[in-house]
C-alpha positions, 0 to 999 in steps of 0.5 A, spaced: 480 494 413 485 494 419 481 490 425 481 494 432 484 491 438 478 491 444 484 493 449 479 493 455 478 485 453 485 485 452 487 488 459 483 484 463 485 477 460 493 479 461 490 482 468 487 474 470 493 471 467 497 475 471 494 475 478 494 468 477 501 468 476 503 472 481 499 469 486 501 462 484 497 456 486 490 455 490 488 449 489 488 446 497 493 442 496 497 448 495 494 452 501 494 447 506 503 447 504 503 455 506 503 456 514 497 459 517 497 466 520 492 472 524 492 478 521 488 485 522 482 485 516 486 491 513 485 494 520 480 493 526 477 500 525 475 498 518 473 492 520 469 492 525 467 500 523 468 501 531 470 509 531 471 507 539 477 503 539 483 505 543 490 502 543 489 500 551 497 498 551 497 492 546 492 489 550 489 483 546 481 484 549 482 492 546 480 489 540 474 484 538 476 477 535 472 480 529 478 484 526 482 478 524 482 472 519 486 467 518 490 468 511 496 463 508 503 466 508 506 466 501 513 464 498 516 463 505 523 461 503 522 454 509 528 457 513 522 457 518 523 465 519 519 470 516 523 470 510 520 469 503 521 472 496 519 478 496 519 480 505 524 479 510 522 481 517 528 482 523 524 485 529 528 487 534 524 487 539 521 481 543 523 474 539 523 472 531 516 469 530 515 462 530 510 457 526 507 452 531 503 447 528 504 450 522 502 456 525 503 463 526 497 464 531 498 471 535 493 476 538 497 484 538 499 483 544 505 478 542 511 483 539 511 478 533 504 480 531 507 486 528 512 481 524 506 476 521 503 483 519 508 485 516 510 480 512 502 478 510 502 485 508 508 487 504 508 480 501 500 482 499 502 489 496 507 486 490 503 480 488 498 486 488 502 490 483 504 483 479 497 482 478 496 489 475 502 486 470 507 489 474 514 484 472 510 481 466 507 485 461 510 492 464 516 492 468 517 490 475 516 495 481 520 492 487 520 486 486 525 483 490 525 480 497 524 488 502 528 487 508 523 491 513 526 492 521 522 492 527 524 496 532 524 504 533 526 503 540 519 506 543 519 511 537 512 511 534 515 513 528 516 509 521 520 510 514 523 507 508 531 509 508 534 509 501 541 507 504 539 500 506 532 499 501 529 498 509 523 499 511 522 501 519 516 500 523 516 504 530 512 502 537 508 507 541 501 508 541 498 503 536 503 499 533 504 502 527 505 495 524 498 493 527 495 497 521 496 495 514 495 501 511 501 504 515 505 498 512 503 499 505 504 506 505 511 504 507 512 500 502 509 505 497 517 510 498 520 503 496 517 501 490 518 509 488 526 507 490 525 502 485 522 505 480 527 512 481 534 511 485 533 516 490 527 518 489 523 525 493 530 530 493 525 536 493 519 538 497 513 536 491 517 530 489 517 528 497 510 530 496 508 526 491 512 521 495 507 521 500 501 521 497 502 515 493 504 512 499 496 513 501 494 512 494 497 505 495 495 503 501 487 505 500 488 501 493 491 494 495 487 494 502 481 495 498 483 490 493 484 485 499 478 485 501 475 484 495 479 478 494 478 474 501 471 477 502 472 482 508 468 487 511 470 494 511 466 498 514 469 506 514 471 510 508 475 508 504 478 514 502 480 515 510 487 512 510 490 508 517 484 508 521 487 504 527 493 507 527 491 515 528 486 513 534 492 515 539 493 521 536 486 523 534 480 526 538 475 527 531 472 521 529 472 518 523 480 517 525 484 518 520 491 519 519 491 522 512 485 522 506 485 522 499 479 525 497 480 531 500 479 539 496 486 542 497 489 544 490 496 546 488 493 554 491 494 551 498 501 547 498 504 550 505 512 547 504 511 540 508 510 533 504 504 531 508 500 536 508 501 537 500 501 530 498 493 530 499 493 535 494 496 529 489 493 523 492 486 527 490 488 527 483 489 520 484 483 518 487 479 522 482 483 518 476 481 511 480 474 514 480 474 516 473 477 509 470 477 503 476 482 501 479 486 497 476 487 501 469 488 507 474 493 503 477 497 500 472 497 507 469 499 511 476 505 506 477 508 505 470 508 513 469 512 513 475 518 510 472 519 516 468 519 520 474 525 524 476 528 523 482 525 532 484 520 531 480 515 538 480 507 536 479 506 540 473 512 535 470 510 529 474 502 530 472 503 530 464 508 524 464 503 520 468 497 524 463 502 522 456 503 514 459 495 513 459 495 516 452 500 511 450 497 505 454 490 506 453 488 512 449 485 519 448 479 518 453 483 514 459 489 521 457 483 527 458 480 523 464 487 523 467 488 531 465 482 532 468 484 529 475 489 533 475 487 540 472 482 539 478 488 540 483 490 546 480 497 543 478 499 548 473 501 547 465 495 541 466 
């Protein structure tokens, strides 16, 4: 009789080996080599839960010390830049962070904050996806050193250019690169570049761009505050509380969210707002299966992406990847997400 593979136990033994592979050595020994540095908690509005909080002109006393911990910086190259494995910061406004003491201890009120921040965080993101088997079990997704410039001159605004793989954080308001959130859906456009060369030449492929933007950035701050122990004390569904603060009156302050009730019947043209109608469909998924199988499945479909994808094409490669990795019932449960969001031919 044909004995049958447990694959949930299959999955979660690879997952614990592959999260230790990417995430290297915890012993002290190991921390006590990384430099140190102050990070936000995700963001400080989901970490203090105050809906209150407003930028005041980078000034440091405008957020509580509560909002930061102090983290290692991983797979820096020792250069004493903050380049490393996975990230490389240039800034381009105020002088390029430097460890004292082995160090890194800025408030926000330092321009180099923003370098530290972005560099934790991207960082943070591709050990997160190494820890779904990403570069191991599965193929891997961005992993190479991201080049990321912080500048936009005054420009609050921030993107990822195909034409030098670069992420751009802007200024203005919140510091964009103050919310890891912003940071991690930045770095979402670029794992979908990896994985699909030039990635969103139609308006639902720039949708679906945007919204796994969102998805990632709820998935791995959620993930970070399990791993180190932080609070979150908003929604999590709410995506870059901090940084809307500036431009929202409404509280709770949200750029965008996930678990909105649009459907395909409300798409108007524009990339953002249709996007809330895929990162629905893939909050449901999480919902349904946990994250991490929602995940793997979410990112390993997207490798069979066109670069102008539909949702009705994109939605049946990410339902026929969950049959084959896991099966009829993870399939019907993704079918199910996205016949919720009216995607036709579901």
């Amino acid at each position: 009789m044909p004995h049958r593979i447990n694959r949930r136990l299959l999955e979660a033994s690879i997952g614990v080996l592959a999260a230790a592979a990417a995430l290297g050595p915890q012993a002290p020994a190991s921390a006590a080599q990384d430099p140190s540095a102050r990070v936000f908690m995700v963001n400080p509005v989901q970490a203090t839960g105050d809906q209150g909080l407003t930028d005041d002109k980078d000034a440091a006393g405008a957020v509580p010390p509560s909002a930061y911990a102090t983290v290692a910086l991983r797979n820096l190259d020792g250069s004493g830049a903050l380049s490393g494995r996975w990230v490389s910061i240039r800034s381009e406004t105020g002088s390029a962070a430097r460890a004292v003491d082995g160090a890194y201890d800025y408030d926000r009120s330092s321009d180099q904050f923003e370098q530290v921040m972005a560099y934790f965080w991207v960082n943070e993101a591709q050990e997160y996806l190494q820890s779904l088997g990403f570069g191991s079990e599965l193929p891997a997704a961005n992993a190479r050193q991201q080049s990321v410039r912080i500048n936009q001159w005054g420009a609050d605004n921030s993107f990822f250019t195909d034409k030098k793989a670069e992420i751009r954080f802007g200024k203005g308001g919140v510091d964009d690169a103050e919310d890891a959130e912003v940071i991690v859906h930045e770095y979402g456009h670029a794992v979908h570049n990896a994985q699909v060369p030039g990635f969103g030449t139609s308006e639902e492929a720039g949708s679906i761009g945007e919204a796994f933007g969102d998805y990632l950035a709820v998935s791995v701050g959620d993930h970070a505050d399990a791993k180190y122990g932080w609070p979150r004390r908003t929604d999590l569904a709410c995506v870059a509380d901090w940084d809307s603060v500036s431009y929202t009156s409404s509280t709770p302050h949200c750029l965008r969210r996930v678990d909105g009730d649009k459907t395909y019947a409300d798409k108007v043209g524009e990339v953002h707002a249709d996007g809330e109608i895929w990162s629905r469909a893939l909050f449901d998924i999480r919902t349904a299966l946990g994250a991490r199988t929602a995940d793997r499945i979410i990112v390993n479909a997207q490798f069979g992406f066109a670069p102008d994808t539909s949702f009705k094409d994109a939605a049946l490669k990410t339902i026929a990847t969950a049959q084959d990795m896991y099966g009829a019932h993870e399939a019907d449960a993704v079918r199910q997400a996205f016949a919720a969001r009216g995607i036709p031919g579901v």
